[in-house]
N, C-alpha and C positions, 0 to 999 in steps of 0.2 A: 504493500500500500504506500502511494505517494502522500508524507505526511503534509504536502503543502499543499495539496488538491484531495481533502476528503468529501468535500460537496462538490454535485455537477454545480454549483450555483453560490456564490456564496451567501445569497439572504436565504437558501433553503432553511437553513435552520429556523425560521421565523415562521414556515411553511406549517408546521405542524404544531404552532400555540396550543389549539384546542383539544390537538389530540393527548398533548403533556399535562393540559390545566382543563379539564374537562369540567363542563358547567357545575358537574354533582361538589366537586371540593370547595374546600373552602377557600372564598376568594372575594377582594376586595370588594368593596361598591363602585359599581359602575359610575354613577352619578355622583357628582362631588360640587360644592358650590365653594366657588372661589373668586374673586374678584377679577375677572378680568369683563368678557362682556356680556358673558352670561353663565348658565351652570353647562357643562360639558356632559353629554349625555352618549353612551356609543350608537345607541339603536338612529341618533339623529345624523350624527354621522354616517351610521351607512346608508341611511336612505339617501346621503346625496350623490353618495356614491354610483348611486343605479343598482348596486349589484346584490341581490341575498347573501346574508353572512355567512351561508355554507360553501359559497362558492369561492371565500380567501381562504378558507383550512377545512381538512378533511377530517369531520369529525370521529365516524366509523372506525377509519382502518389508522394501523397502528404508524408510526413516525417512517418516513420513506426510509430503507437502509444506509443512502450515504448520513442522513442526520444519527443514526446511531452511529455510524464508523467516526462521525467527528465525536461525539457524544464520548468513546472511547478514548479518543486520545486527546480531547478536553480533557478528562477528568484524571487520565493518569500523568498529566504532565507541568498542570497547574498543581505547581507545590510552592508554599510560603518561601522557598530558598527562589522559584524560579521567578515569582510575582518583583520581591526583593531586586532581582537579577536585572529586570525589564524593568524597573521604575529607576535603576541607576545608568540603564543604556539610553532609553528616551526623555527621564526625565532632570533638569525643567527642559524644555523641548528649546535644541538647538542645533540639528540637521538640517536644515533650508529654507531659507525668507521665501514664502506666497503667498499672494493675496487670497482672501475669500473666494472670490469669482474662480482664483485660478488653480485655489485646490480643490472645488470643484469639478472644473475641468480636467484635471489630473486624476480623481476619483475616475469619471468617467473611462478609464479605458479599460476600467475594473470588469468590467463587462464581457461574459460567459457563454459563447455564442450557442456552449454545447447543449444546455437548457434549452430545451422548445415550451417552458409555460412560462419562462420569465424573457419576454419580448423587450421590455423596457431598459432605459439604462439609468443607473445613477441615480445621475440628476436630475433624471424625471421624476422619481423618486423623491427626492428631495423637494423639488419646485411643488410636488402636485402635495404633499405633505405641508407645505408654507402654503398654500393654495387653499388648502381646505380651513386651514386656520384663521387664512387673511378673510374667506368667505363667512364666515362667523362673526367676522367681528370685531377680533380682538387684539390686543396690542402690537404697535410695529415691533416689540421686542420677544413677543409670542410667537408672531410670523418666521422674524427671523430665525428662532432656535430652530423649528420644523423645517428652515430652508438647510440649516447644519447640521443638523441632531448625528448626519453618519459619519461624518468626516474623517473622523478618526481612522474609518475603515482604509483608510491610503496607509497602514501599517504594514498590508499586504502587499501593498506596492515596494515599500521596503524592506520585502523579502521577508516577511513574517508569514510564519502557518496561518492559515484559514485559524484553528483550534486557537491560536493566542491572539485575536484580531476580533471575531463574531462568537455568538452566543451564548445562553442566561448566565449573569456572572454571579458567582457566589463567595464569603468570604474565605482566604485562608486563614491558617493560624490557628482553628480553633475545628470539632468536630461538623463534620460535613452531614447539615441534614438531609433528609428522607424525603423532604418536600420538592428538591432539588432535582429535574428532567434527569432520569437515568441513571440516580444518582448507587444503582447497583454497580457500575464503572469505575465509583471510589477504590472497588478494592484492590486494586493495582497503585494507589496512587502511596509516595514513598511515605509522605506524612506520616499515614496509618499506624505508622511505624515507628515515630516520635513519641513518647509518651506524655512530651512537656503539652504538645498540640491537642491531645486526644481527651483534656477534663474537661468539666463541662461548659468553661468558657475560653479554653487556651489560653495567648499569650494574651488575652483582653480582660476587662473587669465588666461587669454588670452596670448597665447604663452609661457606659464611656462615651457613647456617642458613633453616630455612623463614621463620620471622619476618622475617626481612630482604626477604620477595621481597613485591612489590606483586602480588595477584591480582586477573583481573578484577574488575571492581565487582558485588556482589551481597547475596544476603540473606545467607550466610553470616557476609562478614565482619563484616557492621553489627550482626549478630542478636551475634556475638561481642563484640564492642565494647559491647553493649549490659549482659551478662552477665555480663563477665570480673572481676568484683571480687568475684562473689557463689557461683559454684561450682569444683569442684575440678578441677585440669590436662584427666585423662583428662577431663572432659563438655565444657571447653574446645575441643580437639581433635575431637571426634567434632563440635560443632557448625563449627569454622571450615573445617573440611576435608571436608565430608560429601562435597562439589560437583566434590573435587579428584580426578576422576576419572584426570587424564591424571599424575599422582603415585601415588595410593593403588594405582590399578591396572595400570598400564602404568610405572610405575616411570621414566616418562620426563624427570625434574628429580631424579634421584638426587644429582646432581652439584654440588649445592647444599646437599644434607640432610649432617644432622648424624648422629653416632651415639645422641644423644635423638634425634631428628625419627626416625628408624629406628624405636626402639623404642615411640614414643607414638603412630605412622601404624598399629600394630597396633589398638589403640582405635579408631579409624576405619573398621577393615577389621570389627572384630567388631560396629558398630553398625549398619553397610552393610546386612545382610540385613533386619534389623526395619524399617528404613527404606525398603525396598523390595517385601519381601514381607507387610507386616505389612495391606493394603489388601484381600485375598484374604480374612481374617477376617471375621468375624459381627458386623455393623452394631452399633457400641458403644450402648448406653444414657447418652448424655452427661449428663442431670439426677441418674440413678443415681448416678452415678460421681463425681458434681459435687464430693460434701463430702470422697470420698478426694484428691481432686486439690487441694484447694482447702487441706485439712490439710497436703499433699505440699508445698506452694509456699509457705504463712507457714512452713515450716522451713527454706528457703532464699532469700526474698526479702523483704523489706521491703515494704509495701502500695504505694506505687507506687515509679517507678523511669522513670529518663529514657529514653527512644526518641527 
């Protein structure tokens, strides 16, 4: 198996949500009321979608194989030494000055031709997710995260695995729950084997706060890292945590969050659906679109910016 192409695709992993988080579990509130232009509801979003919600993930059959074979060598490879490893290689991010617009564009060649149900690329991705956002209503700094929220995924571009770039991140350091996609694949993983990792809060304490936990290595946190000096808390949030399924939704690391991390994993939860359902819309006009987006981003970025 080629460990750097274990998906035909790499947003497959995102393929099979429902099939991992199945309606019957327990799982957040859909609806959440937040300030921005109104309460964020998912079933509203997909109606604009066009598309029935059965038709973004299959809820029946069970997660397609290549998302088990990453699932695999996710879980045996994210070890607290290796998270450690990649946060001293990329971070604070200082491999190459580009712009918004133009890491973007550089995302885009990320693009999988071998996939026949993923037609789209990227950016459109991105655009029709700030699209559905900007359609709502709601903050040009709202808009914007939806126009960024993947970014980070250009980790792949710099020759990273699929498995340490895309999918659900969870914390290391501390025992790996049960609520976690797959999380039978831990037991290969070297930790296991640490005994300082394996009580019942490892190397963390009870209510230290989310900042304090090391999560796997991916796009989210680097795309955060990349960002975090330049937009406001809530778009912060909705990007570091998009990923943190086995949190925002199964509420399984409660035991660490704060009474902020409570109340800011709501931003999270209200970003979730445009992030998810926003693909089922009407193929964006990206050159259209080009100079709203391009005005949207010199009001909160500086022409370039380190990655």
């Amino acid at each position: 198996m080629n460990e750097n192409r274990p998906l035909a695709h790499i947003d497959d992993w995102e393929q099979s949500l429902h099939a991992r988080y199945p309606s019957g579990q327990k799982t957040a509130p859909t609806t959440v009321s937040l300030p921005l232009a109104a309460p964020i509801d998912s079933a509203t979003v997909l109606e604009a979608s066009h598309r029935p919600r059965e038709e973004f993930r299959n809820y029946a059959a069970p997660a397609r194989e290549t998302v088990r074979d990453f699932y695999r060598l996710n879980h045996h490879h994210q070890t607290l030494d290796f998270v450690l490893q990649k946060k001293q290689q990329y971070l604070p991010p200082r491999r190459l000055e580009m712009g918004i617009w133009e890491a973007m564009e550089f995302l885009n060649t990320l693009v999988d031709d071998s996939d026949p149900d993923a037609d789209f690329s990227q950016i459109e991705h991105l655009v029709q997710t700030a699209e559905a956002i900007r359609r709502d209503g709601h903050p040009r700094w709202c808009i914007l995260t939806g126009l960024i929220h993947d970014l980070g995924k250009i980790l792949c571009l710099f020759g990273e695995p699929q498995w340490a770039v895309v999918g659900d991140t969870f914390p290391v350091g501390c025992p790996f729950s049960d609520k976690i996609v797959f999380s039978e694949f831990f037991s290969d993983n070297p930790d296991l084997s640490d005994p300082r990792l394996q009580t019942p809060h490892g190397i963390y304490s009870p209510g230290c706060g989310l900042d304090r936990l090391h999560l796997s290595w991916g796009h989210d946190e680097y795309l955060y890292q990349v960002v975090k000096a330049f937009l406001p808390e809530p778009a912060l949030w909705m990007i570091r945590y998009h990923s943190f399924y086995p949190g925002h939704r199964e509420q399984a690391y409660d035991r660490f969050m704060t009474d902020r991390d409570q109340e800011m994993f709501g931003w999270v939860r209200a970003f979730n659906p445009y992030d998810l359902y926003s693909k089922g819309a009407e193929r964006p006009n990206v050159e259209t679109l080009k100079p709203f987006y391009l005005d949207l981003i010199s009001e909160f970025f500086p022409k370039k910016l380190w990655w």
